[in-house]
PDB file of N, CA, C and O in Angstrom:
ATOM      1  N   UNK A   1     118.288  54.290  77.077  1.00  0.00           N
ATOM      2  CA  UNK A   1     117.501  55.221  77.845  1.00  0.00           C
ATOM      3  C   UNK A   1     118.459  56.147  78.576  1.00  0.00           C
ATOM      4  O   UNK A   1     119.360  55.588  79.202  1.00  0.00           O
ATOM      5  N   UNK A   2     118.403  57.625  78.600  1.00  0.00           N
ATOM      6  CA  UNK A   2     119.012  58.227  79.159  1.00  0.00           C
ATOM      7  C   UNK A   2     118.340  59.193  79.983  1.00  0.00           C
ATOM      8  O   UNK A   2     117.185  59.552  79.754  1.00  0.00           O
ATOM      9  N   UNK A   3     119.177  59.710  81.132  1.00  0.00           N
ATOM     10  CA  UNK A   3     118.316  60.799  82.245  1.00  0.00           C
ATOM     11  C   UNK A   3     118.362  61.884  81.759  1.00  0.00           C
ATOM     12  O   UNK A   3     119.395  62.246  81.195  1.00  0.00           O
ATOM     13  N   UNK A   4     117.186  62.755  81.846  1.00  0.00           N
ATOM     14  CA  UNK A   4     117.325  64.465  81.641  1.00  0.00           C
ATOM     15  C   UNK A   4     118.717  64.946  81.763  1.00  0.00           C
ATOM     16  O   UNK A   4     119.618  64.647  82.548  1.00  0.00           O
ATOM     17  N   UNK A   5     118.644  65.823  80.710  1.00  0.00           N
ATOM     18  CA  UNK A   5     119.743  66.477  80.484  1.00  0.00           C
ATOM     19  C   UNK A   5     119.814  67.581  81.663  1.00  0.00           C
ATOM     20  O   UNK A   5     119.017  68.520  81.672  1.00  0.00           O
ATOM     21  N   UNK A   6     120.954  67.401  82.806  1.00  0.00           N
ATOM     22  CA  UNK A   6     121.224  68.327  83.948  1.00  0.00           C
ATOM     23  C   UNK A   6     120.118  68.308  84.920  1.00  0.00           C
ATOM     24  O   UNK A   6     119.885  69.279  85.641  1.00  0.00           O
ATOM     25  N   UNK A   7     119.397  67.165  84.953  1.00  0.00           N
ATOM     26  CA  UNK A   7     118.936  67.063  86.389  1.00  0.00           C
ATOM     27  C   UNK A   7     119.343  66.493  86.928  1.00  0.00           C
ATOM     28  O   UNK A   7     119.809  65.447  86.477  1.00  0.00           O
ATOM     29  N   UNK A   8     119.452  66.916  88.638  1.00  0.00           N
ATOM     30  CA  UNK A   8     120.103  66.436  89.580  1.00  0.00           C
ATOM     31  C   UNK A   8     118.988  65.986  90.833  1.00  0.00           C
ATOM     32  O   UNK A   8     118.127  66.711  91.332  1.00  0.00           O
ATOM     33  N   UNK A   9     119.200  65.003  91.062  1.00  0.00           N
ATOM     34  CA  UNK A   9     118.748  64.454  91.883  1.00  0.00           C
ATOM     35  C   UNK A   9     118.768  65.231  93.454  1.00  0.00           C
ATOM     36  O   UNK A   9     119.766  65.682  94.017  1.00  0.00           O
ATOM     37  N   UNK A  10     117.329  65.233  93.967  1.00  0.00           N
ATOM     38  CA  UNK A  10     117.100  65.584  95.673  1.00  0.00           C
ATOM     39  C   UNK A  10     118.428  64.835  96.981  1.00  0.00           C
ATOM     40  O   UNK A  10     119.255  65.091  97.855  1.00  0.00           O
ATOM     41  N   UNK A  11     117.885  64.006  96.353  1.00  0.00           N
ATOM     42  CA  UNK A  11     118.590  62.776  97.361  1.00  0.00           C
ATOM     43  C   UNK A  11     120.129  62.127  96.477  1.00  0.00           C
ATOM     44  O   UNK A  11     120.109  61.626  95.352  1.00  0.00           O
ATOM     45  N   UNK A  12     121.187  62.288  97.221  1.00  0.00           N
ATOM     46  CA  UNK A  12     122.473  62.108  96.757  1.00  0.00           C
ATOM     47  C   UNK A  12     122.292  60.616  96.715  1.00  0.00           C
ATOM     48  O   UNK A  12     122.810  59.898  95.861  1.00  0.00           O
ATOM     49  N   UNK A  13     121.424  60.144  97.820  1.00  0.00           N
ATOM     50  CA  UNK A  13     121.905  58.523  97.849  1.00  0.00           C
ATOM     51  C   UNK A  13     120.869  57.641  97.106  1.00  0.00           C
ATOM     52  O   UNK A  13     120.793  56.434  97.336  1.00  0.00           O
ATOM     53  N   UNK A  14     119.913  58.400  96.028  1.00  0.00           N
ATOM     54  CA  UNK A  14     119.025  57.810  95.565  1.00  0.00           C
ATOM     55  C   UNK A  14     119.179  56.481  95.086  1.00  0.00           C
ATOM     56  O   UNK A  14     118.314  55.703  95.491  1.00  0.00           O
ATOM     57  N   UNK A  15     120.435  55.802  93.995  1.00  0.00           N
ATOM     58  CA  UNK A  15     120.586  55.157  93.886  1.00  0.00           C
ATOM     59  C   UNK A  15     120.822  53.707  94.712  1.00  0.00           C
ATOM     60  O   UNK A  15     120.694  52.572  94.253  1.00  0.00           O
ATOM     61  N   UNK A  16     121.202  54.101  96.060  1.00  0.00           N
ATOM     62  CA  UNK A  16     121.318  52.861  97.110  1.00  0.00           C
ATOM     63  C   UNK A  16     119.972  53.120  97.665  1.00  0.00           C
ATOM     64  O   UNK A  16     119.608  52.188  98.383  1.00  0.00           O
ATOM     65  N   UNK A  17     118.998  54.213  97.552  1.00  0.00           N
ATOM     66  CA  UNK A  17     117.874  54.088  97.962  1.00  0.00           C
ATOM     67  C   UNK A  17     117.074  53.205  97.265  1.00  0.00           C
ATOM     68  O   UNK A  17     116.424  52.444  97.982  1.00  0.00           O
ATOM     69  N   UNK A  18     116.927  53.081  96.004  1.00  0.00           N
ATOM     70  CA  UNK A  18     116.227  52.831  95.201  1.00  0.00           C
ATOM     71  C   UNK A  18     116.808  50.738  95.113  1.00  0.00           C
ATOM     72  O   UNK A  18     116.141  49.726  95.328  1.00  0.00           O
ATOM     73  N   UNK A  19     118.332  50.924  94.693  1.00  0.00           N
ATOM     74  CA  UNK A  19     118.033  49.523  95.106  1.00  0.00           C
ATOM     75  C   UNK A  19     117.802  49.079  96.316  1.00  0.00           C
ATOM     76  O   UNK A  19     117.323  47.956  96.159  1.00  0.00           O
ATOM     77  N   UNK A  20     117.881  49.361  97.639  1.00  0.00           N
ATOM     78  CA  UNK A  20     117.274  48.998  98.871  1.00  0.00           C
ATOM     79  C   UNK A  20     115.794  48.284  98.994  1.00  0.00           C
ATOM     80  O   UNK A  20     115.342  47.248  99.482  1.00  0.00           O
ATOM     81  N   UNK A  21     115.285  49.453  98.257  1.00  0.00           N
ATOM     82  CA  UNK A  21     113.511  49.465  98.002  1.00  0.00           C
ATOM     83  C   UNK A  21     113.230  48.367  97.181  1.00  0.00           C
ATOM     84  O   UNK A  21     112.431  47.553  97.643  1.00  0.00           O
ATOM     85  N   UNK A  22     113.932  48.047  95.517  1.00  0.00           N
ATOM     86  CA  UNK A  22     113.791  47.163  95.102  1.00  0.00           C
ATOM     87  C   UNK A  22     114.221  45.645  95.475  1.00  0.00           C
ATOM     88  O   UNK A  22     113.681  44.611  95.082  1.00  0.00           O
ATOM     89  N   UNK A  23     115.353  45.787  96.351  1.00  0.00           N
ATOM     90  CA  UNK A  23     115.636  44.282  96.870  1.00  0.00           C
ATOM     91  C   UNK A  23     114.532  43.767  98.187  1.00  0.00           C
ATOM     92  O   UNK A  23     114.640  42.688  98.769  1.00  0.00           O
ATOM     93  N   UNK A  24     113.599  44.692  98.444  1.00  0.00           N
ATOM     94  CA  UNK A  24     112.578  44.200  99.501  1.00  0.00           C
ATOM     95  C   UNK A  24     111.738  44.224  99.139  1.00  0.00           C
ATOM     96  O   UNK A  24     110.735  44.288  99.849  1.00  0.00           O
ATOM     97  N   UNK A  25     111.704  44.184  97.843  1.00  0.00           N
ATOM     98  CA  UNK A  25     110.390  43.579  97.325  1.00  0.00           C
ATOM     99  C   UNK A  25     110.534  41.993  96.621  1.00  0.00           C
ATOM    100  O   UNK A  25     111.366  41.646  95.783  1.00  0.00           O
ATOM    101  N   UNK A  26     109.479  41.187  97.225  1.00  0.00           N
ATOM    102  CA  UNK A  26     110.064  39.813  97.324  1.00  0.00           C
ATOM    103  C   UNK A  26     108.967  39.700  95.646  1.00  0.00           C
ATOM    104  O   UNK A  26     109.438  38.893  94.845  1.00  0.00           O
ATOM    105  N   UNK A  27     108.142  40.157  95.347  1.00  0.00           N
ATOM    106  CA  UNK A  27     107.484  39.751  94.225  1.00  0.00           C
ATOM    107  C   UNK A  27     108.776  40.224  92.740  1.00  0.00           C
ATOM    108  O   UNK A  27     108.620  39.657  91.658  1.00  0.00           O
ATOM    109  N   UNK A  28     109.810  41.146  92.896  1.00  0.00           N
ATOM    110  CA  UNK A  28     110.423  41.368  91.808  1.00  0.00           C
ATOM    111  C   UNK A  28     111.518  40.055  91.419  1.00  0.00           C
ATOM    112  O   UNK A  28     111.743  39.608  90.294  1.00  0.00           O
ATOM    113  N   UNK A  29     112.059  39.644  92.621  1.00  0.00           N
ATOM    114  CA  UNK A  29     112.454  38.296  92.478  1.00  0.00           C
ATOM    115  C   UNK A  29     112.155  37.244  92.030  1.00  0.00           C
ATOM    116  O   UNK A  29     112.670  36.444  91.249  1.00  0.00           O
ATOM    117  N   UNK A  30     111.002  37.323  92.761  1.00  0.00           N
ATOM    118  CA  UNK A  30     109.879  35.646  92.122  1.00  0.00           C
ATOM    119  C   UNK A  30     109.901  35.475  90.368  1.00  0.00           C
ATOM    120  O   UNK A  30     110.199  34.516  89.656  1.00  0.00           O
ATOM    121  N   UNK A  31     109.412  36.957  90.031  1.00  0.00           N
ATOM    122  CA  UNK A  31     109.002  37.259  88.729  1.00  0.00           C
ATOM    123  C   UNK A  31     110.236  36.885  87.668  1.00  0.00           C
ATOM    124  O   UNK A  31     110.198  36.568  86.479  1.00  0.00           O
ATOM    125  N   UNK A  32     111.507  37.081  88.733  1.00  0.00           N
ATOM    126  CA  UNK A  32     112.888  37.529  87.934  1.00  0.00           C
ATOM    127  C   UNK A  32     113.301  38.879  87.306  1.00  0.00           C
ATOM    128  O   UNK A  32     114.226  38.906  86.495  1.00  0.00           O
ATOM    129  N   UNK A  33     112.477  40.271  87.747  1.00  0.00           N
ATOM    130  CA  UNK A  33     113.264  41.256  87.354  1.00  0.00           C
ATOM    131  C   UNK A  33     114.386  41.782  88.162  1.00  0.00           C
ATOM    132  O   UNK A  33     114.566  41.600  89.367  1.00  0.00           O
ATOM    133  N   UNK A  34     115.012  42.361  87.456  1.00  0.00           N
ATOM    134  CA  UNK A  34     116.401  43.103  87.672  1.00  0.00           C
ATOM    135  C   UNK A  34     116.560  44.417  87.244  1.00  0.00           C
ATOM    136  O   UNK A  34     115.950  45.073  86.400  1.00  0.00           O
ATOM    137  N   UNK A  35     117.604  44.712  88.068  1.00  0.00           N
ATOM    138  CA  UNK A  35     117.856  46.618  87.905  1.00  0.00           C
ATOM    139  C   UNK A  35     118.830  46.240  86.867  1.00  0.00           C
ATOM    140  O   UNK A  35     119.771  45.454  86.979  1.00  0.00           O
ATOM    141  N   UNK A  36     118.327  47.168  85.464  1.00  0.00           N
ATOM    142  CA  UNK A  36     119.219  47.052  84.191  1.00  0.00           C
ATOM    143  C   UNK A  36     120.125  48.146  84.495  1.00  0.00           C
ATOM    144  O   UNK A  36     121.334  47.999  84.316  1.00  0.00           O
ATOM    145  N   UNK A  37     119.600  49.321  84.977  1.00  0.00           N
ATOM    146  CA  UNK A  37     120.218  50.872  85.037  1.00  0.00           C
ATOM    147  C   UNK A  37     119.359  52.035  86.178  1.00  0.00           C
ATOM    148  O   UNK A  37     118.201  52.423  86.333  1.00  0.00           O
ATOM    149  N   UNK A  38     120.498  52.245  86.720  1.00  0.00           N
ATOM    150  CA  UNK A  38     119.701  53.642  87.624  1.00  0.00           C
ATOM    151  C   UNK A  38     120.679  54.904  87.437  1.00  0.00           C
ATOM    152  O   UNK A  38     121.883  54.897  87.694  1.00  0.00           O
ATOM    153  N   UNK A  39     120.099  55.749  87.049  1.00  0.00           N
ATOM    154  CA  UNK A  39     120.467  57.045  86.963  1.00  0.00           C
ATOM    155  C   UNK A  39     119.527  58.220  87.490  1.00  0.00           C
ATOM    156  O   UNK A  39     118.393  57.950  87.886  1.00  0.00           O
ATOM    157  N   UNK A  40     119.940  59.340  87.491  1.00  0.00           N
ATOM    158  CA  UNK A  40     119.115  60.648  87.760  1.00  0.00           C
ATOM    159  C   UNK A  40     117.966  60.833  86.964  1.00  0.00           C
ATOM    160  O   UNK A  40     118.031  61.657  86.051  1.00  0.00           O
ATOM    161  N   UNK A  41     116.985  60.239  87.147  1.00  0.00           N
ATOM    162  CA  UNK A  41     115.751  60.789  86.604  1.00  0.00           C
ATOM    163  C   UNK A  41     115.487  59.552  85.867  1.00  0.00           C
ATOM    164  O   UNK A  41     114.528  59.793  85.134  1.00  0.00           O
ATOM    165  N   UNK A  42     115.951  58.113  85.678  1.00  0.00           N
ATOM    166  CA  UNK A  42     115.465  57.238  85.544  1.00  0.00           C
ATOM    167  C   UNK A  42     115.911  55.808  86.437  1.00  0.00           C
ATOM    168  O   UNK A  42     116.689  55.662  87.380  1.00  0.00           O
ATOM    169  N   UNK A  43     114.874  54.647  85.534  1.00  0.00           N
ATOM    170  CA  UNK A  43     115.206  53.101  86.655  1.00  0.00           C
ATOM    171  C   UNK A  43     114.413  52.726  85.047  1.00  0.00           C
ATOM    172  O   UNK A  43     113.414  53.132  84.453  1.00  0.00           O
ATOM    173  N   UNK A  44     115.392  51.828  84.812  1.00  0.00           N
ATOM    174  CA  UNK A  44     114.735  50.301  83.990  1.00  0.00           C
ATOM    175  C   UNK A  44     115.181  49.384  84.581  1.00  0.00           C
ATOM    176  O   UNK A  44     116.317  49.311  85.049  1.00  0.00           O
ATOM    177  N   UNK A  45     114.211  48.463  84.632  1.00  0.00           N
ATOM    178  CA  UNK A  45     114.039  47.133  85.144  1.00  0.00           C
ATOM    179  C   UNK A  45     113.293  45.643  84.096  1.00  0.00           C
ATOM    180  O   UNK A  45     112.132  45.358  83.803  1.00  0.00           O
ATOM    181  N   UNK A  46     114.198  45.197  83.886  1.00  0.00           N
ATOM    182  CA  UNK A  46     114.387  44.301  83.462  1.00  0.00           C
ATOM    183  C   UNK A  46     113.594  42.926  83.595  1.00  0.00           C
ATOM    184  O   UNK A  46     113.878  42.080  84.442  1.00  0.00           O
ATOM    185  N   UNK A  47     112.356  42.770  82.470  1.00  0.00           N
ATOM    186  CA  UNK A  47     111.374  41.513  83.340  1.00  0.00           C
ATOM    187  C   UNK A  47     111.604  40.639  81.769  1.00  0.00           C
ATOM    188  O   UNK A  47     111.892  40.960  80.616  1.00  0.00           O
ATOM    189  N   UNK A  48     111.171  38.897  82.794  1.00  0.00           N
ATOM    190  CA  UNK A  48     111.447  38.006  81.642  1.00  0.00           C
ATOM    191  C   UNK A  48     110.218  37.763  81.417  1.00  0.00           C
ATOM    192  O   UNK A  48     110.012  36.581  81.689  1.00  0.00           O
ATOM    193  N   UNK A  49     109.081  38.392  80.978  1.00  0.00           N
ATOM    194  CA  UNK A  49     107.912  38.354  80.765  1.00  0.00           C
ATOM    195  C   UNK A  49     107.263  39.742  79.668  1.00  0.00           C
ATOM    196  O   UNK A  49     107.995  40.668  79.318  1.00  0.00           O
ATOM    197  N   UNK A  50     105.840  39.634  79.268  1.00  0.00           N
ATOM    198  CA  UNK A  50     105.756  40.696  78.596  1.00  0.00           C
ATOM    199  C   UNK A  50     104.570  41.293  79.440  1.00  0.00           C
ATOM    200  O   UNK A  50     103.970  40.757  80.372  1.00  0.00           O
ATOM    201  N   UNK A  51     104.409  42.354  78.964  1.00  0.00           N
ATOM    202  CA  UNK A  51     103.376  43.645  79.116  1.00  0.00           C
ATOM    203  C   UNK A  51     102.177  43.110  78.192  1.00  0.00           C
ATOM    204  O   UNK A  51     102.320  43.080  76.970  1.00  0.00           O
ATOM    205  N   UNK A  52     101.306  42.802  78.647  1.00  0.00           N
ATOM    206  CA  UNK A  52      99.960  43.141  78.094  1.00  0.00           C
ATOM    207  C   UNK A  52      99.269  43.774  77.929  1.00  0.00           C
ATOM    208  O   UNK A  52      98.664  43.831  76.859  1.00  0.00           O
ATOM    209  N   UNK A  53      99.044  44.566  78.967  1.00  0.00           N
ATOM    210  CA  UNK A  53      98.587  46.246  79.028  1.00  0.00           C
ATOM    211  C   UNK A  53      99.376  47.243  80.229  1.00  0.00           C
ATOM    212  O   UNK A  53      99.213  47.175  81.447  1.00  0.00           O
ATOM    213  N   UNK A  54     100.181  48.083  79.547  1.00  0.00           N
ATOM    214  CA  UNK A  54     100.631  48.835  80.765  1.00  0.00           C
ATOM    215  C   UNK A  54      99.424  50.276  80.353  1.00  0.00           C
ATOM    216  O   UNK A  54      98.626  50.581  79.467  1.00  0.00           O
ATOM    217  N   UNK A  55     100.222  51.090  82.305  1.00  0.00           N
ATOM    218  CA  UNK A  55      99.519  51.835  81.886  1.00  0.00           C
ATOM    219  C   UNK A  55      99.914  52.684  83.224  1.00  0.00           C
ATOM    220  O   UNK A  55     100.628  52.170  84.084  1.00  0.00           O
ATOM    221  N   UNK A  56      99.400  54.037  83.355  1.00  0.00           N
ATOM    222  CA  UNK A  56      99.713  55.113  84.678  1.00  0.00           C
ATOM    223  C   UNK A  56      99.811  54.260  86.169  1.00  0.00           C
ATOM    224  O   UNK A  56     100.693  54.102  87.012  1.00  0.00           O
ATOM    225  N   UNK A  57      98.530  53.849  86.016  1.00  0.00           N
ATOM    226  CA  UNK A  57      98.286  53.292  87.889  1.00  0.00           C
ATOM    227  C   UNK A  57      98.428  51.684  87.488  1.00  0.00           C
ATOM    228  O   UNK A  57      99.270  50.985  88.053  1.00  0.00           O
ATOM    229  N   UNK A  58      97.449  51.097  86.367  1.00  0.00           N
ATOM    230  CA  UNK A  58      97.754  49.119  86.780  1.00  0.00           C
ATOM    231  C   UNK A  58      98.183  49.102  85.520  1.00  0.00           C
ATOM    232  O   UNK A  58      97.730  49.693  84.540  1.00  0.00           O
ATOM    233  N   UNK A  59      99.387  48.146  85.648  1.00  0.00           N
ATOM    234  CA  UNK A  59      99.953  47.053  84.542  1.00  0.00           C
ATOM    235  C   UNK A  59      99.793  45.904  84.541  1.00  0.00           C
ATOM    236  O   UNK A  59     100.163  45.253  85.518  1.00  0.00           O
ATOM    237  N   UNK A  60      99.042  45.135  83.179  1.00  0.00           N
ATOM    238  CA  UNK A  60      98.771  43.615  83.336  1.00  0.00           C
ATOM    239  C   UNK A  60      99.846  42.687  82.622  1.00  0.00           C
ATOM    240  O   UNK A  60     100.026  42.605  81.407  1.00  0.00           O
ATOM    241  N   UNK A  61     100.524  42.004  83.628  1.00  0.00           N
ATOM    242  CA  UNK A  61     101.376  41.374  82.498  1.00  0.00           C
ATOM    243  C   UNK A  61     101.553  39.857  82.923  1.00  0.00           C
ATOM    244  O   UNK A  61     101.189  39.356  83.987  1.00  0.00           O
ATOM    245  N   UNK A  62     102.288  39.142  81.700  1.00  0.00           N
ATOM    246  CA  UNK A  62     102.017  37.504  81.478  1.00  0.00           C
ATOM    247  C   UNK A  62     103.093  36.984  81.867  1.00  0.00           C
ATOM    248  O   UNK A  62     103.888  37.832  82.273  1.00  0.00           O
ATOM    249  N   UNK A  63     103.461  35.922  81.915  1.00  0.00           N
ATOM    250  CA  UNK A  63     104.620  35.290  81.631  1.00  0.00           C
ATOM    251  C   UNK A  63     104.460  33.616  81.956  1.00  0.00           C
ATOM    252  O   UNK A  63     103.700  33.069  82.755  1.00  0.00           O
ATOM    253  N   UNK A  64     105.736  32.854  80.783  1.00  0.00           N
ATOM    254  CA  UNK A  64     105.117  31.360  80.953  1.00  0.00           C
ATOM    255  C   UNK A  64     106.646  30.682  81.308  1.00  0.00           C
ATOM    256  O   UNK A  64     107.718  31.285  81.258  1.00  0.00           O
ATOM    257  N   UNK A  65     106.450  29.375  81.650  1.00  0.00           N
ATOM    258  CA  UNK A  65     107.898  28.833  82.347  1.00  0.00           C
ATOM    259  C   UNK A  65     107.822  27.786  81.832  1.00  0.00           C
ATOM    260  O   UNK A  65     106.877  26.999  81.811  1.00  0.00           O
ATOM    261  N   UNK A  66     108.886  27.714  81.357  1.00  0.00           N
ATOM    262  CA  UNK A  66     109.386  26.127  80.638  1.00  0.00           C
ATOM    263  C   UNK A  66     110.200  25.354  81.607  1.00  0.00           C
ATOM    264  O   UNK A  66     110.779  25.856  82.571  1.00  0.00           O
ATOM    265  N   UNK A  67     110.205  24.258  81.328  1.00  0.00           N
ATOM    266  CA  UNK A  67     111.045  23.377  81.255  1.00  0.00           C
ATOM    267  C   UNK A  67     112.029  23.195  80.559  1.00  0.00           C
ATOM    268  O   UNK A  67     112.035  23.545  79.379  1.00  0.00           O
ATOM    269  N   UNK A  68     113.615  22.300  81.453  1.00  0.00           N
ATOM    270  CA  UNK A  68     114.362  22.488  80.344  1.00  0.00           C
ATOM    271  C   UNK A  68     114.488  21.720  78.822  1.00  0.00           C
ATOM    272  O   UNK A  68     115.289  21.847  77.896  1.00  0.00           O
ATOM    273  N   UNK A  69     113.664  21.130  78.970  1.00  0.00           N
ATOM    274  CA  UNK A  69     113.698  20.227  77.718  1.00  0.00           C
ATOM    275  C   UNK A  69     112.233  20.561  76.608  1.00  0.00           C
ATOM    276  O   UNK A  69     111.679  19.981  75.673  1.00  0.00           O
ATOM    277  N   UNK A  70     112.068  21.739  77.318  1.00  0.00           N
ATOM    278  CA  UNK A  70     111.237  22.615  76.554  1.00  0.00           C
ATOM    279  C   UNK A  70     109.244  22.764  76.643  1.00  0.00           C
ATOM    280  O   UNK A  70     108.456  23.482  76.027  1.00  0.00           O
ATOM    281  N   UNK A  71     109.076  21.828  77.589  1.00  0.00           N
ATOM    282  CA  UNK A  71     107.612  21.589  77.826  1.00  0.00           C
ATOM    283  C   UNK A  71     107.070  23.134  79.002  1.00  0.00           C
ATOM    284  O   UNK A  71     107.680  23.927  79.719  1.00  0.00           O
ATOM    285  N   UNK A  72     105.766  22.924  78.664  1.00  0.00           N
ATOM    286  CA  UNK A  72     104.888  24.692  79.705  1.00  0.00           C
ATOM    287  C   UNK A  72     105.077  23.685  80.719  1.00  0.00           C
ATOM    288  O   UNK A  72     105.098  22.460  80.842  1.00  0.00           O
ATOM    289  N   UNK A  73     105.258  25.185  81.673  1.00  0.00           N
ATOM    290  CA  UNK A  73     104.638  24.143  83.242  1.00  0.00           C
ATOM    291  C   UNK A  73     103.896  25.220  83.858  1.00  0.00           C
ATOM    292  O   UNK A  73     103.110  24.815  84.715  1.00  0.00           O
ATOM    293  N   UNK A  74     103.912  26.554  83.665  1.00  0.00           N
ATOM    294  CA  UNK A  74     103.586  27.177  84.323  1.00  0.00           C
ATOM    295  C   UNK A  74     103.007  28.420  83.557  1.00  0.00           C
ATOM    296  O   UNK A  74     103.481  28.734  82.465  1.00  0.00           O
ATOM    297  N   UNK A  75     102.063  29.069  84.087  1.00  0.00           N
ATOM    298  CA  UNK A  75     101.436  30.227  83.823  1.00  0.00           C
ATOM    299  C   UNK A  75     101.368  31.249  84.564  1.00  0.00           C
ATOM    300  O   UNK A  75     100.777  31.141  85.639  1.00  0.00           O
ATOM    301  N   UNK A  76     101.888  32.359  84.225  1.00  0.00           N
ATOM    302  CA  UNK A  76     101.134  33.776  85.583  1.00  0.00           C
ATOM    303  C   UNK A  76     100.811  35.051  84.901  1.00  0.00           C
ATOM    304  O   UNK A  76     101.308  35.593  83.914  1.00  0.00           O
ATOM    305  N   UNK A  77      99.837  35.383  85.698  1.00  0.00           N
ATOM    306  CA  UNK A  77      99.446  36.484  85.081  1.00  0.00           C
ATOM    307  C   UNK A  77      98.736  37.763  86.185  1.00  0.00           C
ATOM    308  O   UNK A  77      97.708  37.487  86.804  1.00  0.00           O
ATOM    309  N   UNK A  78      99.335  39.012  86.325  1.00  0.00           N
ATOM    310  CA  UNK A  78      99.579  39.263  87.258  1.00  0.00           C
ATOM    311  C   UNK A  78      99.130  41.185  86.909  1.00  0.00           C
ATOM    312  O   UNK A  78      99.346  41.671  85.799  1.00  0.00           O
ATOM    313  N   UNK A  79      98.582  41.920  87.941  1.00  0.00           N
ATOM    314  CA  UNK A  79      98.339  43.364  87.687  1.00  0.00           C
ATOM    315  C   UNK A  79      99.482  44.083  88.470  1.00  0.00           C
ATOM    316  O   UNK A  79      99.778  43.688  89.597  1.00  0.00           O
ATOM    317  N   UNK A  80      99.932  44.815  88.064  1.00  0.00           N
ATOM    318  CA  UNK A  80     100.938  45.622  88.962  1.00  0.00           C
ATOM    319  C   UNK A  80     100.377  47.042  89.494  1.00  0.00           C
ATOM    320  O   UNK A  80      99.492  47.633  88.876  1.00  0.00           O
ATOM    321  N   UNK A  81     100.800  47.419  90.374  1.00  0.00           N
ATOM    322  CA  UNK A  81      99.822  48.553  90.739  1.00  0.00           C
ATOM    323  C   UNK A  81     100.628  49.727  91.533  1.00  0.00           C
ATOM    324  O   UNK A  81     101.020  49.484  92.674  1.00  0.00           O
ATOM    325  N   UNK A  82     100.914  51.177  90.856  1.00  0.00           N
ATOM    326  CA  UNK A  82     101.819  51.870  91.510  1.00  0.00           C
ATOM    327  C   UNK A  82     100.861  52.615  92.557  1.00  0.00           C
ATOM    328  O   UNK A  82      99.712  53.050  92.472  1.00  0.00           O
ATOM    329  N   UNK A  83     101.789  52.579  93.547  1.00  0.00           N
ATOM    330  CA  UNK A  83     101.140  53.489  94.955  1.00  0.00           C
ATOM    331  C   UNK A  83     101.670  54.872  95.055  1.00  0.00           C
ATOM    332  O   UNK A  83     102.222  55.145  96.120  1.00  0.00           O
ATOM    333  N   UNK A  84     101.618  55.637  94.303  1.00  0.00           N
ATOM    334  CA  UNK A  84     102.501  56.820  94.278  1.00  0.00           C
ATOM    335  C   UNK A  84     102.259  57.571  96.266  1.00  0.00           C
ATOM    336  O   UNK A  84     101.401  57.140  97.036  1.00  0.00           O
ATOM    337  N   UNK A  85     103.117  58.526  96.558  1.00  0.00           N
ATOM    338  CA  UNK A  85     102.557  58.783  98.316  1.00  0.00           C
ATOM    339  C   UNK A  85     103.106  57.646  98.936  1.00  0.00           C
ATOM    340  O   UNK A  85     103.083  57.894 100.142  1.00  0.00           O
ATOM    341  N   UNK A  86     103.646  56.396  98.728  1.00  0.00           N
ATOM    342  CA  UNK A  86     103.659  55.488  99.752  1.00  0.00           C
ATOM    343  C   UNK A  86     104.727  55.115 100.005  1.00  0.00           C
ATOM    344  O   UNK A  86     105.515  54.876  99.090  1.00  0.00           O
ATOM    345  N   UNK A  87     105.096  54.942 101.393  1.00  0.00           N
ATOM    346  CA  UNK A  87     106.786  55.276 101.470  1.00  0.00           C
ATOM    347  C   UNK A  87     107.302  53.896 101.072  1.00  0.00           C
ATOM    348  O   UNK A  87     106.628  52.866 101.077  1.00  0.00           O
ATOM    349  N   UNK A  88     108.883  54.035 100.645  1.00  0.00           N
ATOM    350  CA  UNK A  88     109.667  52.943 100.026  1.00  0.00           C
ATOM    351  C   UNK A  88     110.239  51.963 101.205  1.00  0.00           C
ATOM    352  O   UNK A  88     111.128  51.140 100.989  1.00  0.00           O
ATOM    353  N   UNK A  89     109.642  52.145 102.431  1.00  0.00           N
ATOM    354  CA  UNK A  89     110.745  51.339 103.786  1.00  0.00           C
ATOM    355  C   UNK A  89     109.920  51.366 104.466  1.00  0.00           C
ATOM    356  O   UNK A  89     109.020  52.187 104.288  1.00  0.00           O
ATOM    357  N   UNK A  90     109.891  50.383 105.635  1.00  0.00           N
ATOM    358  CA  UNK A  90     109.438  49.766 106.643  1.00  0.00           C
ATOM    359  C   UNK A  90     109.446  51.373 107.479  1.00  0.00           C
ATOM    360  O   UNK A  90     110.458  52.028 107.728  1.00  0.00           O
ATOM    361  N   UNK A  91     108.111  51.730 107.786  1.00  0.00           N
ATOM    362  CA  UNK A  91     108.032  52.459 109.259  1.00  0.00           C
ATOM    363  C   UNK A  91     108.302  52.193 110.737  1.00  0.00           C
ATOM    364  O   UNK A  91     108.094  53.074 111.571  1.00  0.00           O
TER     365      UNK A  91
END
């Protein structure tokens, strides 16, 4: 995945903005995603689960947890929901 060709970012410090925002969110942890890449005009993030239905405003997605000797223990299944307008930090 790569960022637009010659766009430049508003904010110089977007990148420490952006992981800031993502390390206070305690549900990206739980889940286990991770920042794969941040650049100018993009963010992939990295989940150990799949997409069932994404989409503009809600994403529904699954994911199951093993054990190490290979048995289910766990199920989740979960909507994600972007708030576009809503600030990234504690007021």
């Amino acid at each position: 995945m790569n960022a637009p060709a010659g766009f430049q970012p508003q904010d110089p410090q977007f990148e420490a903005r952006t992981r800031g925002s993502f390390a206070r969110q305690k549900a990206m942890a739980t889940i286990g995603a991770t920042l794969a890449q941040i650049g100018p005009g993009l963010c992939e993030i990295e989940l150990p689960f799949q997409v069932v239905k994404p989409g503009r405003t809600l994403t529904v997605a699954r994911a199951e947890v093993y054990s190490r000797d290979g048995r289910h223990v766990a199920s989740m299944q979960q909507t994600l929901m972007t708030l576009p307008g809503t600030p990234d930090a504690p007021e």
